[in-house]
N, C-alpha and C positions, 0 to 999 in steps of 0.2 A: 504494500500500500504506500502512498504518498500525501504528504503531510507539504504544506505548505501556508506562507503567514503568518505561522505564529512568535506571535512577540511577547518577548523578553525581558521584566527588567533587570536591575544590575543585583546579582547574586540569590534572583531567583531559580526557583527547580521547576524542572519541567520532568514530567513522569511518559516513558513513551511505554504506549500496552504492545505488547506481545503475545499472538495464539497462535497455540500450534496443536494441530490437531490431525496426527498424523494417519496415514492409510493404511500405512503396509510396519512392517518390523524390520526398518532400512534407515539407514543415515540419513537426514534430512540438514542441509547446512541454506543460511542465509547470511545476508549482511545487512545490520543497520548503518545508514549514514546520516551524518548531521552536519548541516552544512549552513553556518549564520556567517551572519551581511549586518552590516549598520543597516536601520531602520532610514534614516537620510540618503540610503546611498550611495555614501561620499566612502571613499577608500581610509582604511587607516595608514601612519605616513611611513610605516616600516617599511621598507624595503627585504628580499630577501637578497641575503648574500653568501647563504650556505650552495656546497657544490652540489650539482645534478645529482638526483638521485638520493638525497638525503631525506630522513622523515621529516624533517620540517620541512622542504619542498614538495613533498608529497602532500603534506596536511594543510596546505593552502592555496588558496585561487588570485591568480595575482596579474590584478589591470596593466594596459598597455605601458601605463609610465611606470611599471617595476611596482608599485606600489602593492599593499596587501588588501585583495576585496571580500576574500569570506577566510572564512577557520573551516577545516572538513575534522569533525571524530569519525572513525570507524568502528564499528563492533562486529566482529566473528558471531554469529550464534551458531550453534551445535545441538539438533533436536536430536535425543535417541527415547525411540517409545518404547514404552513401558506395558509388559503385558500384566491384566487381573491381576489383584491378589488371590493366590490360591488357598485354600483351607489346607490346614495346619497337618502336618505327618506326626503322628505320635511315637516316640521314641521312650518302653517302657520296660525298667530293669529294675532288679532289686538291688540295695545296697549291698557291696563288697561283694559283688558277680560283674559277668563281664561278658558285654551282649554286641554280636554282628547282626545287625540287619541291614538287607539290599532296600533300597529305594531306588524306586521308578517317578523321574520326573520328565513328561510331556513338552519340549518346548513348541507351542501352537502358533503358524504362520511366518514360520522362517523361508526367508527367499533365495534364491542363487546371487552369491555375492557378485557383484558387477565391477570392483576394484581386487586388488592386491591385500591380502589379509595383512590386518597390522603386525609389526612385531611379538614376537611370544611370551608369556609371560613364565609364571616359574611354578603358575598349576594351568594347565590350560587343556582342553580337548579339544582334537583337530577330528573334523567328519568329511571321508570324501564324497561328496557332491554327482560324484559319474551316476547314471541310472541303473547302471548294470551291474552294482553292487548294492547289497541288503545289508552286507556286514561288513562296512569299511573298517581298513587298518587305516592308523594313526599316519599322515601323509608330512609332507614339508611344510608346508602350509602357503602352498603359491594360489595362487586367484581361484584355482580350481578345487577349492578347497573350502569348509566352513569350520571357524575356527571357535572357540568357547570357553570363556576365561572365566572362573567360578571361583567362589571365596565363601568361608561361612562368617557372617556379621552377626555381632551382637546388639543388644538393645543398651545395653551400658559399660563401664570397666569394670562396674562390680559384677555383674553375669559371664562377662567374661574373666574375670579371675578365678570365680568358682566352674567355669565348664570348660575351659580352654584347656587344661590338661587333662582332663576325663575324655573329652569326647576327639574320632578321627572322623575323617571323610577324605574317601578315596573314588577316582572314577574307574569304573571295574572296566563298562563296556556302552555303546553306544549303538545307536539306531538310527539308519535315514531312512524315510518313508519321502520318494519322491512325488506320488501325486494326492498326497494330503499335507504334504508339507510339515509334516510335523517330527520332531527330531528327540529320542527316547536315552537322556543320559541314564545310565542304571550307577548307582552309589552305593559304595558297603561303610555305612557306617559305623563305628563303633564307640558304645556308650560303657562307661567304666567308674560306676559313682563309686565314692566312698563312704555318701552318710544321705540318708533322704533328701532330695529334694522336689522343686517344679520350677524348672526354665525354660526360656524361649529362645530360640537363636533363629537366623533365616540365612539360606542358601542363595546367593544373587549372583545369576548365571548373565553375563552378556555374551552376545555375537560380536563378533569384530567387523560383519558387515551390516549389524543394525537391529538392536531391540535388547530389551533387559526383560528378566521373568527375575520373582523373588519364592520361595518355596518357603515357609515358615518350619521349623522344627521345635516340635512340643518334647522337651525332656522332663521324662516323670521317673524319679529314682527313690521306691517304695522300702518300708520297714526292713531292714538284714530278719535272716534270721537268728532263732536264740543262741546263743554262745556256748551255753551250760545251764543244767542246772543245778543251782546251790542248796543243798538241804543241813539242815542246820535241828541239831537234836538238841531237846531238853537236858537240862543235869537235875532239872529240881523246879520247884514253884517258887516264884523273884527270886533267880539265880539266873545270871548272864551265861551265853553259852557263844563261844565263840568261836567259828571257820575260819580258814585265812584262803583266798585266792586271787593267783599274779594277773596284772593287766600289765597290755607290751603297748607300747604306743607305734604307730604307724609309720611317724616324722619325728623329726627331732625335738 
């Protein structure tokens, strides 16, 4: 869209809207520019004198006598959509056991990348894209390729202090489905509490050719079981009767 007219006073703000409401689950880029002029316009008496090619000659429009007639800002925007939130995968273990389970998460409406996949990161899943594969192997990750960079987030540092060393996430295997478009990471999880709890973390997959999915993980880490039991016999009626038994601590 195009904006034009509006006027400015001296160290007011001007708010410009922005929508984006994307189609598809693909890179969307724009450029805002803004481009102000004195309201008289008469030029301001700066002269530029920086060499060709420099961001201050870039970032100005400058009348026939040298002079300065508008300012240019630019702004880069970067849209990447966002799919639903999905309902919550429960992840349910007893205290002081130690639990794998596979998770299956759907990425819905992924496209054939139309650029060169970005560089890799250092957890990433690579899908090849050919039709004539159901069960692609991990490839280089050149254009022909769909690439998928996954991380598990948490909701605070304290959640993650207490589940960041309990819980892994690993990408076991992966699935393209060419004519529904939809791309099937399989994850083996594993949950390893130490003392009851209930937390939430979420799994936020992007494409490197366009779209984020976030997967919520429900950790629910229910009562250990009993230890021992202590039985503890009479010596008499008001007479103390005393057991002894050793506890080991975990950590230091």
């Amino acid at each position: 869209f195009h904006l034009a007219g509006i006027r400015l006073a001296p160290k007011e703000r001007l708010e410009i809207p922005v929508l984006f409401m994307p189609a598809e689950m693909k890179i969307y880029k724009a450029v805002v520019v803004i481009h102000v002029m004195r309201e008289n316009g008469e030029n301001w008496p700066y002269k530029v004198t920086a060499r060709p090619n420099t961001d201050l000659e870039r970032n100005v429009t400058v009348a026939e006598n040298g002079e300065t007639h508008g300012i240019v800002w630019i702004y880069p925007i970067n849209g990447t959509p966002e799919a639903p939130q999905q309902k919550s995968v429960v992840i349910r273990c007893q205290a002081r056991q130690r639990l794998e389970q596979k998770v299956e998460l759907l990425l819905i409406g992924v496209i054939m990348p139309g650029a060169p996949a970005l560089p890799e990161a250092e957890n990433s899943a690579v899908v090849d894209t050919d039709e004539s594969s159901n069960n692609p192997e991990v490839t280089d990750g050149s254009s022909a390729t769909l690439e998928f960079l996954y991380e598990l987030q948490y909701q605070s540092d304290e959640i993650r202090s207490q589940l960041e060393s309990l819980v892994g996430l690993q990408l076991v295997e992966k699935e393209w489905d060419t004519k529904s478009r939809i791309v099937t990471l399989i994850f083996n999880v594993v949950f390893a509490p130490s003392k009851p709890m209930r937390n939430e973390a979420t799994i936020v997959i992007q494409c490197t050719a366009g779209g984020l999915w976030k997967f919520p993980l429900m950790f629910i880490a229910t009562e250990p079981e009993v230890d021992d039991v202590i039985n503890i016999e009479a010596v008499g009626l008001n007479k103390e009767s005393i057991v002894g038994f050793k506890l080991t601590s975990q950590t230091r």
